[in-house]
C-alpha positions in Angstrom: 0.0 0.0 0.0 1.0 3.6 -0.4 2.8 5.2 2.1 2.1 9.2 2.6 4.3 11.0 4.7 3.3 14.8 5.5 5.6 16.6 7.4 4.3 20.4 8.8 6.3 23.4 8.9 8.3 23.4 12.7 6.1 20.4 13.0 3.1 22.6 13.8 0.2 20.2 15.0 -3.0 20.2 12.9 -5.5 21.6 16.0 -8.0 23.0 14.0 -10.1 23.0 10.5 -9.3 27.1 10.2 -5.9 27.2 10.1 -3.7 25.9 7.0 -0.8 24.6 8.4 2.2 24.4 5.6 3.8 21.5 5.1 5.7 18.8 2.4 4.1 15.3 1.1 6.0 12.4 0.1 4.4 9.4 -1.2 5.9 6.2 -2.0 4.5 3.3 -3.9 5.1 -0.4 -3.0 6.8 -2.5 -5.7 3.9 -3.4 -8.2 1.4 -1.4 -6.7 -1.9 -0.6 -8.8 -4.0 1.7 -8.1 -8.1 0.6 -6.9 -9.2 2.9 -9.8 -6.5 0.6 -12.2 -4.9 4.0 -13.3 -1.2 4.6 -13.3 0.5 6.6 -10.4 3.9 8.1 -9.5 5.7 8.6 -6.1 5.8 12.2 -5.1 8.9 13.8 -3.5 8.9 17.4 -1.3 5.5 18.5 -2.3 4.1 21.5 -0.8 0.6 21.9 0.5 -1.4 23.3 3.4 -3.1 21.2 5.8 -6.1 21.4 8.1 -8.9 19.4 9.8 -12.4 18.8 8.4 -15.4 17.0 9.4 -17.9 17.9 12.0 -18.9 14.9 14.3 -15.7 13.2 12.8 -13.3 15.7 13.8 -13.8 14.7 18.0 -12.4 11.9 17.5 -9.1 10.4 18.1 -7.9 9.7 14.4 -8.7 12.8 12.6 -9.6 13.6 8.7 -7.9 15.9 7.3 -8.0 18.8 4.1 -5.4 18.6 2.0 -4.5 21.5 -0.8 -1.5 21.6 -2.9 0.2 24.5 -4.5 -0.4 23.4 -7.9 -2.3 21.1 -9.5 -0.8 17.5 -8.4 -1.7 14.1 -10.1 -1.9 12.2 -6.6 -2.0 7.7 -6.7 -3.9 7.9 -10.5 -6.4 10.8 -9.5 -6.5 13.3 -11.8 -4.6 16.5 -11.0 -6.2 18.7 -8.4 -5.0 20.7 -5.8 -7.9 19.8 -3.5 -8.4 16.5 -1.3 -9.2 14.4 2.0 -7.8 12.4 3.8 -10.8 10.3 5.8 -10.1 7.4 8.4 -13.7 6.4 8.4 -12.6 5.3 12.0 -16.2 4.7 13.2 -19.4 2.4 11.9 -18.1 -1.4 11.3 -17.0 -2.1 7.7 -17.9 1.4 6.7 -14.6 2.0 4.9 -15.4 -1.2 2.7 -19.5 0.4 2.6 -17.9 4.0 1.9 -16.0 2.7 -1.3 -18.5 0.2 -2.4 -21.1 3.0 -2.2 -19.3 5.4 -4.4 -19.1 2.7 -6.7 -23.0 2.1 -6.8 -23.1 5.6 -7.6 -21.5 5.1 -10.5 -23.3 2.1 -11.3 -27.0 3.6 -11.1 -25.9 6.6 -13.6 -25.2 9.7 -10.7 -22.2 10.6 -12.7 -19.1 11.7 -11.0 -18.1 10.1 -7.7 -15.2 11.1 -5.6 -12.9 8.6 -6.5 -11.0 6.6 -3.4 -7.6 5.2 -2.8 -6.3 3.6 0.1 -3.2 4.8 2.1 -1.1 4.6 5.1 0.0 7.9 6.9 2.9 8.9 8.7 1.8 13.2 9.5 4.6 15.0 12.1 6.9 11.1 12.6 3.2 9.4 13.7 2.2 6.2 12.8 -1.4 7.1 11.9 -2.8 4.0 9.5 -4.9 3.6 7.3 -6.3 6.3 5.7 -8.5 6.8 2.4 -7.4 9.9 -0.3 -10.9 11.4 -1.3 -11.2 13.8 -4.1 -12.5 16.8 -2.5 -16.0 18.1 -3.7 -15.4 20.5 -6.3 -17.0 21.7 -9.9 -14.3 20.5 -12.3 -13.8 18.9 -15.5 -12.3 15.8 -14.0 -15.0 16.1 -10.9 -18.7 17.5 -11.4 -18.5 18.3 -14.9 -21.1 21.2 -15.0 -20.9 24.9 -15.8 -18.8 26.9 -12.8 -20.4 30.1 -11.8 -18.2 32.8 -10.7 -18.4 34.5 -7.5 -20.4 37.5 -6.9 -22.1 37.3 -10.4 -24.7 39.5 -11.3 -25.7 38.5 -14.2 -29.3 37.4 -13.7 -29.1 34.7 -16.7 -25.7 33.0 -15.3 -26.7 32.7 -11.8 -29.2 30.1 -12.9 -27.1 27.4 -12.9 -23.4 26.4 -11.9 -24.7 25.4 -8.1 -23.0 22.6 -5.5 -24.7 22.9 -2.7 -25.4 20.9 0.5 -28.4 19.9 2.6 -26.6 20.6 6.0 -27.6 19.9 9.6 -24.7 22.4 11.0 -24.8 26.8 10.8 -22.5 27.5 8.5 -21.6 31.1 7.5 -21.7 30.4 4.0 -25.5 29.3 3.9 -29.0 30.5 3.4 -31.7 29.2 5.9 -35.8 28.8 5.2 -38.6 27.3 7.1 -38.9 23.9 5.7 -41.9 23.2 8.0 -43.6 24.9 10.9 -41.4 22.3 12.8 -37.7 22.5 10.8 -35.6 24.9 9.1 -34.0 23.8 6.2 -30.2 24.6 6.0 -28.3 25.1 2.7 -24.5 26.0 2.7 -23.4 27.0 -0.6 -20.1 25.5 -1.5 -19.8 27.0 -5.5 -20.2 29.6 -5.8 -18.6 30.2 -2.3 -19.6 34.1 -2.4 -22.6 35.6 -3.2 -23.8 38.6 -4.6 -27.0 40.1 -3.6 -28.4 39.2 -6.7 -27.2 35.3 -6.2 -28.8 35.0 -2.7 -31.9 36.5 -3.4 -32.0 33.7 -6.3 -30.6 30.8 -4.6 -33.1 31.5 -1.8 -36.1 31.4 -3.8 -35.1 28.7 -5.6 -35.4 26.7 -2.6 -38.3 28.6 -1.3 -39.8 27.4 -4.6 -38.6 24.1 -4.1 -40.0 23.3 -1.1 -43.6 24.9 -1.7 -43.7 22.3 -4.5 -42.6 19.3 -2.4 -44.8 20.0 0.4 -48.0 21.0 -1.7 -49.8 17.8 -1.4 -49.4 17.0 -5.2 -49.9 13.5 -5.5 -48.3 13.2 -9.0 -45.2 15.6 -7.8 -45.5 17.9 -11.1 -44.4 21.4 -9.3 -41.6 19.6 -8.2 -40.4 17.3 -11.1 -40.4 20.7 -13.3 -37.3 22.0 -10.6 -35.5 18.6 -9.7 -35.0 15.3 -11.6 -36.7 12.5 -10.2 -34.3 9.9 -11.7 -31.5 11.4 -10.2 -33.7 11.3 -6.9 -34.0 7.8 -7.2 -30.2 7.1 -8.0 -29.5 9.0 -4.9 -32.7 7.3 -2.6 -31.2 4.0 -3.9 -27.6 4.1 -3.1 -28.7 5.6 0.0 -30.9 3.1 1.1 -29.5 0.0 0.2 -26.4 1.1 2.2 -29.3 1.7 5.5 -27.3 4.9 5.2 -29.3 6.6 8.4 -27.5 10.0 7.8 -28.8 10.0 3.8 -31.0 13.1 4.0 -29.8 15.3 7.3 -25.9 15.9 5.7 -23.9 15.4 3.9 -26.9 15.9 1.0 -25.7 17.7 -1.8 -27.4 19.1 -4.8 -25.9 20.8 -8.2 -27.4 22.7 -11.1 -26.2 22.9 -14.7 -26.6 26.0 -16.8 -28.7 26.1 -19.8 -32.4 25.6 -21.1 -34.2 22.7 -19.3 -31.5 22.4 -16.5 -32.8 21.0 -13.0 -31.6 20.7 -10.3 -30.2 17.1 -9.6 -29.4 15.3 -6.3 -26.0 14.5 -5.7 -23.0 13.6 -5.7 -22.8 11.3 -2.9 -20.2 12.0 0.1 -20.2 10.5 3.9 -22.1 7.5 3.4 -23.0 5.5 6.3 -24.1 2.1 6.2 -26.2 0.0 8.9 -29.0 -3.0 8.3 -32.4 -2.4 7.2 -36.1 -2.9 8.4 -37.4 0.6 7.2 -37.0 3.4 4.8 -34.6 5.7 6.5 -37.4 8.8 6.2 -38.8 6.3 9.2 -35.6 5.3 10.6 -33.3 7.3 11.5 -31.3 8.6 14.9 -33.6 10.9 17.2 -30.8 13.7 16.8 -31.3 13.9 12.8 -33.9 15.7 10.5 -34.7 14.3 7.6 -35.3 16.2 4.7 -37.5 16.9 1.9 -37.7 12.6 0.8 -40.9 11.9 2.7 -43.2 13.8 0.3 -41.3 13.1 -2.4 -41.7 10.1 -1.8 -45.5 9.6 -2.1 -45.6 11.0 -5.2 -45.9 9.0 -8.5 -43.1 11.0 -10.1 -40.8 9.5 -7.7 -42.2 6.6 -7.6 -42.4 5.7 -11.2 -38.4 7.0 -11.5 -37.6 4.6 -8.4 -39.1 1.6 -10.1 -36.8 2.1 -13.6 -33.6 2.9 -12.1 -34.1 0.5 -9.6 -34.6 -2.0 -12.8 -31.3 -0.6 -14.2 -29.3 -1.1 -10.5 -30.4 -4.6 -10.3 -29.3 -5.7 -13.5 -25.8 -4.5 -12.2 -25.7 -5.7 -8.4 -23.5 -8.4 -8.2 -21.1 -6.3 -9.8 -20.7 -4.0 -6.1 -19.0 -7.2 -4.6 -15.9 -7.3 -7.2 -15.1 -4.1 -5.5 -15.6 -4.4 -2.1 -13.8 -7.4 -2.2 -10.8 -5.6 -4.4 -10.8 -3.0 -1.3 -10.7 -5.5 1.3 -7.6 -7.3 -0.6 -5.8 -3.9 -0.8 -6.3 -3.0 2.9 -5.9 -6.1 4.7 -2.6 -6.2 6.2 -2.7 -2.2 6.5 -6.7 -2.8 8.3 -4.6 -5.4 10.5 -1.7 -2.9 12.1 -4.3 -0.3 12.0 -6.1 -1.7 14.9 -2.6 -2.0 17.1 -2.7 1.7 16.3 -6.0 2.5 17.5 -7.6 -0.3 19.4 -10.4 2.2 20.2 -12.0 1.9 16.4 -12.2 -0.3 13.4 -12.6 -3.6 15.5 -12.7 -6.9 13.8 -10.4 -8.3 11.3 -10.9 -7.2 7.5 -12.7 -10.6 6.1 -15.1 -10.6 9.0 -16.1 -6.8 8.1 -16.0 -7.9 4.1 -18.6 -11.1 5.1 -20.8 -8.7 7.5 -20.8 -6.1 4.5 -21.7 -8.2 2.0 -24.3 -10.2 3.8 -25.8 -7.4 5.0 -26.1 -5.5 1.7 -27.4 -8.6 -0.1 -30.4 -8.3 2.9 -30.9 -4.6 2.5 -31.4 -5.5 -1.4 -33.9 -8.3 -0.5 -35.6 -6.1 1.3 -35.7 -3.5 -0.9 -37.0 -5.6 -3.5 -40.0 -6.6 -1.6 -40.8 -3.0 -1.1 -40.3 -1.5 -4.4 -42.3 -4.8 -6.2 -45.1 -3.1 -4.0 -44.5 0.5 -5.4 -44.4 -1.1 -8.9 -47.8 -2.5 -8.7 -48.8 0.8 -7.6 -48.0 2.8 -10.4 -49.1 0.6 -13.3 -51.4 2.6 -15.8 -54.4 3.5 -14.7 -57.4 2.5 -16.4 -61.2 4.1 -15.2 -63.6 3.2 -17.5 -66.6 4.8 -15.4 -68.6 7.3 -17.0 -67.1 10.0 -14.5 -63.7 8.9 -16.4 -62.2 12.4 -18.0 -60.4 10.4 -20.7 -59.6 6.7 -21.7 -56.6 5.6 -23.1 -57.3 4.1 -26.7 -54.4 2.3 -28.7 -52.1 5.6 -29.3 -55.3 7.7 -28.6 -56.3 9.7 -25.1 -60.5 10.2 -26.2 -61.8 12.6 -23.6 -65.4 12.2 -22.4 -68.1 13.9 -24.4 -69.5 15.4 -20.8 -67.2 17.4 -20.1 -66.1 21.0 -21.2 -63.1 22.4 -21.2 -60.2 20.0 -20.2 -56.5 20.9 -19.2 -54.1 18.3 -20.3 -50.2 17.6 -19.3 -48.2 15.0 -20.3 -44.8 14.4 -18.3 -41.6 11.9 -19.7 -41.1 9.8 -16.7 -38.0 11.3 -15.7 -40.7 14.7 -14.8 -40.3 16.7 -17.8 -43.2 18.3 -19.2 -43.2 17.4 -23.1 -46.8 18.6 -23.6 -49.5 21.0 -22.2 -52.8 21.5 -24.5 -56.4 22.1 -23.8 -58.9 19.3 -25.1 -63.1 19.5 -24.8 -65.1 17.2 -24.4 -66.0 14.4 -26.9 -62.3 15.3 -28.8 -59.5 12.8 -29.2 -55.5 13.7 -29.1 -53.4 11.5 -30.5 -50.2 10.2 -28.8 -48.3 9.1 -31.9 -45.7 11.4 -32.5 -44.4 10.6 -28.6 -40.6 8.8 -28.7 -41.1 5.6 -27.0 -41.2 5.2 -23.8 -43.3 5.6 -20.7 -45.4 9.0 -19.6 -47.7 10.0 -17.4 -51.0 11.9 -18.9 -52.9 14.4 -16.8 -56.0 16.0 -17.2 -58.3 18.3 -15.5 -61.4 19.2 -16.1 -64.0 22.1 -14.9 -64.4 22.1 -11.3 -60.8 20.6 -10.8 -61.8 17.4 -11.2 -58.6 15.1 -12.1 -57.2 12.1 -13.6 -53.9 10.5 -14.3 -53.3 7.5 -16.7 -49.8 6.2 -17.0 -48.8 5.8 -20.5 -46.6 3.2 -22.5 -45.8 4.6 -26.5 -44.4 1.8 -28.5 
């Protein structure tokens, strides 16, 4: 395994997460080491960086996690260059380093995009023997991280400060946040982390964005329309999956990031994922969780057939690639065995239990959270097949590629939603009239329509 060494300037002790300390990195690479990613690294000689803690709960404990920041742009064990990284000890929760990796790989897996990537290392800070450690790509907007649009700070352009967001859900005051009333019972706190100053202009936007956002998931909508038009349920229900297979009882309290692209149509999308937890399962974390956490925003979403409809395809999609999440938790365990091993003479305190009895508990437990998981969402699939009311109060029935509205009726109002949320179509029908749904793409969608006196119905929609 690699070996960092980080030496501070005078030997400074790291105390706090405000003050960089200065200090050189050295990292040496066993004799045919390959990196978990299977990209090719380089030792590193006398490089400068600055130093600091990070972490909230994390940062009590004995073995600390670190922020790491290079003077340049460094290439560090295969990662792309960056001058921005971690250095976590996941020194709490059995197997969670093994959950922590093999979660950022099922990120990957259901379609999130970009996860940090991870590689495993022993580190010697200051002469101390400190173990092993994990190198995290730090959170950042980058070509080689979250590939979106990166807005500047203190824009005022009111066109450009509509996208080019990282953001996180956070259960801690930050200085660099805005705060709304999620409910008459919790505020909802969101600490901007790009742009990471605001103009007047930017807060007054980024606050009613989430005003917006939250009206919408909390206004009873059964179908979750208002809300599918801000945020992508697919990406939702990447994020609600990886989440909750891992029993991840954190998932929505921290540690819960959002971004936003630029440009026409962008929404806002949940992720990337960072801090994952992982624990065995009996209920949806929005029901199970630890007394000090809120839980945000996922319990109304939830109920709605935009989510649900999302969950059941990309849950389709993750099955189909399951089995692959034990090639690398067992790669990780392989890497870190001997290192996991002298680790625990280091700090008896933590990280109890030898590495292939945290593999077998990890892997045993996942395969249960799935099974579970399974039951459940088979449920939810039943649930949203398309609905068919052939009463005569129906508004409309679906006909071959035909909706036929009821000759009854007046005025109808008509919406018809891709199952990822977007609205493709919004026309007004009357009664007796017939739209045809032949020029859709293929695929599935969910048809709306509402007649005088608010009456409603939704159909969900297969187009061949």
């Amino acid at each position: 395994m690699p070996v960092i060494t980080i030496n501070t300037q005078d030997g400074a002790p790291v105390l706090d997460k405000e003050n960089k300390i200065p200090a050189l990195m050295d990292v040496s690479l066993p004799e045919g080491y390959a990196t978990f990613a299977g990209t090719e690294a380089e030792a590193l000689s006398g490089i400068e960086l600055t130093i600091k803690g990070r972490g909230n709960a994390s940062w009590k404990l004995d073995k600390k996690p670190y922020k790491i920041k290079f003077e340049k742009k460094t290439p560090l064990l295969g990662m792309p260059k960056h001058k921005h990284f971690a250095l976590i000890p996941w020194a709490v929760g059995y197997a969670q380093w093994i959950a922590c990796v093999s979660g950022h790989e099922m990120a990957r897996m259901t379609g999130m995009g970009w996860a940090p990537r991870i590689e495993p290392v022993e580190l010697v800070l200051n002469g101390s023997y400190d173990g092993l450690y994990f190198v995290v790509e730090s959170m950042k907007i980058d070509k080689s991280r979250l590939d979106i649009y990166e807005q500047e700070d203190l824009c005022k352009d009111p066109e450009l400060v509509k996208g080019g967001w990282l953001v996180e859900i956070d259960n801690y005051d930050d200085e660099a946040q805005i705060k709304i009333p999620e409910t008459d019972r919790i505020d909802l706190r969101v600490t901007y982390k790009t742009p990471e100053v605001l103009s007047d202009i930017q807060r007054s936007w980024l606050i009613g964005q989430f005003t917006d956002m939250n009206e919408a998931i909390y206004s009873g909508d059964e179908i979750g329309r208002k809300w599918a038009e801000m945020i992508d349920p697919a990406s939702v229900a990447r994020y609600f999956i990886v989440r909750e297979i891992l029993g991840d009882t954190d998932g929505y309290n921290g540690s819960f990031y959002l971004h936003k692209d630029l440009g026409e149509g962008a929404r806002w999308n949940f992720g990337p994922v960072w801090d994952l937890g992982f624990s065995p399962k009996s209920d949806w974390v929005m029901n199970d969780h630890p007394a000090y956490s809120q839980v945000h925003w996922i319990e109304p979403m939830f109920h709605t057939l935009m989510f649900r409809m999302a969950l059941v395809d990309e849950w389709d999609k993750f099955e189909a690639r399951f089995e692959e999440v034990f090639a690398h938790s067992e790669r990780i365990a392989e890497m870190c065995r001997e290192a996991d091993r002298i680790n625990y003479e280091r700090w008896p305190q933590y990280e109890k239990g030898n590495t292939d009895a945290k593999l077998a508990f990890f892997k045993n437990k996942l395969r249960e959270n799935k099974q579970w998981m399974d039951m459940q969402i088979s449920d939810i699939s039943a649930g949203v097949q398309e609905v068919s009311d052939a009463s005569e109060t129906a508004i409309f029935r679906i006909n071959g590629p035909s909706i036929e509205f009821s000759a009854a009726l007046g005025n109808i109002e008509v919406a018809v939603y891709s199952a990822s949320g977007s609205l493709v179509r919004r026309f007004e029908a009357v009664g007796g009239s017939r739209s045809s749904l032949e020029n859709l793409s293929a695929g599935i969608y969910v048809v709306t329509a509402t007649s005088e006196g608010y009456r409603q119905q939704t159909a969900k929609v297969a187009v061949d």
